[in-house]
C-alpha positions as CSV (number, residue, x, y, z in Angstrom):
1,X,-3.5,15.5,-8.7
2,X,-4.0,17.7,-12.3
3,X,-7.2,18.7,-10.9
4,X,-5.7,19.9,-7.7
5,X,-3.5,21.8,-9.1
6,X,-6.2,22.9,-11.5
7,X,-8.0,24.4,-8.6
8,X,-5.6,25.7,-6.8
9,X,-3.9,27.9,-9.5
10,X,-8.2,29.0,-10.4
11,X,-8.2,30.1,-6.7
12,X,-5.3,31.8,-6.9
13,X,-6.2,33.7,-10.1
14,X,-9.6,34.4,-8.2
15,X,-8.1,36.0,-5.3
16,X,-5.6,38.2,-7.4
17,X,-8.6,39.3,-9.4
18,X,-11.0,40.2,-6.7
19,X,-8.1,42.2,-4.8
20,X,-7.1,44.4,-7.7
21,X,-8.8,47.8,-7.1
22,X,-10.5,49.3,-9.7
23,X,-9.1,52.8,-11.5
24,X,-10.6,55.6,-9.7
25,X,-9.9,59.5,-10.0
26,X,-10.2,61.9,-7.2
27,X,-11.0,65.6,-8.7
28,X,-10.8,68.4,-6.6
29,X,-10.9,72.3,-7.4
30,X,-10.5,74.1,-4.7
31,X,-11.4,77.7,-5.0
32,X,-12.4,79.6,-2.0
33,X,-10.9,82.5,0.4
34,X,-8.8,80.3,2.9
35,X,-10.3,82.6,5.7
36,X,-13.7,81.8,4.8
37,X,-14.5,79.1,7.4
38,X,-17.8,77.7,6.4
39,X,-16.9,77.8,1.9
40,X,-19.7,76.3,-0.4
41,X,-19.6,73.1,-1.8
42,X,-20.4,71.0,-4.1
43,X,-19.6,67.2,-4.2
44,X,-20.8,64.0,-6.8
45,X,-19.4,60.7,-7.1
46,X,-19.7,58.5,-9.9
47,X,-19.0,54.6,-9.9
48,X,-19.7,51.9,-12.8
49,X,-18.0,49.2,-11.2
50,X,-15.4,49.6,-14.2
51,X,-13.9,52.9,-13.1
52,X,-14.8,55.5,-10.3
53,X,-14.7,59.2,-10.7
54,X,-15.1,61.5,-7.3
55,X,-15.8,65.3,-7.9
56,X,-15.0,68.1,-5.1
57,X,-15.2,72.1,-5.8
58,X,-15.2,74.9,-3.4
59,X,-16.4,78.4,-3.4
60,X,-16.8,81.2,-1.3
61,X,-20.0,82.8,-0.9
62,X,-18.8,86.0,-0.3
63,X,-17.1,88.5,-2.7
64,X,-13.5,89.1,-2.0
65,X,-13.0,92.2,-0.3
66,X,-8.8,93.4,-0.6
């Protein structure tokens, strides 16, 4: 019976560990014209299993023209 228990409550733990998510971060800079349909980009993801880190940035190609 102790090493039911035993098992169960190891189980338990188990599942509660293996459904945490890991710490990720999401950067984006977004810097192009808003009319500019088709805007440069640049994107690089990094994951170590430990932590995640996701990189977006935007640019326009063409100069601005106010």
């Amino acid at each position: 019976m102790r090493n039911r228990r035993f098992a169960l409550a190891a189980l338990a733990l188990l599942l509660v560990v293996t459904s945490a998510r890991h710490p990720s971060a999401n950067i984006s800079i977004i810097a192009h014209d808003p009319a500019d349909r088709t805007p440069r980009q640049m994107q690089a993801a990094v994951d170590v299993g430990v932590f995640a880190v996701s990189l977006l940035v935007t640019w326009t190609s063409r100069p601005f023209l106010r």
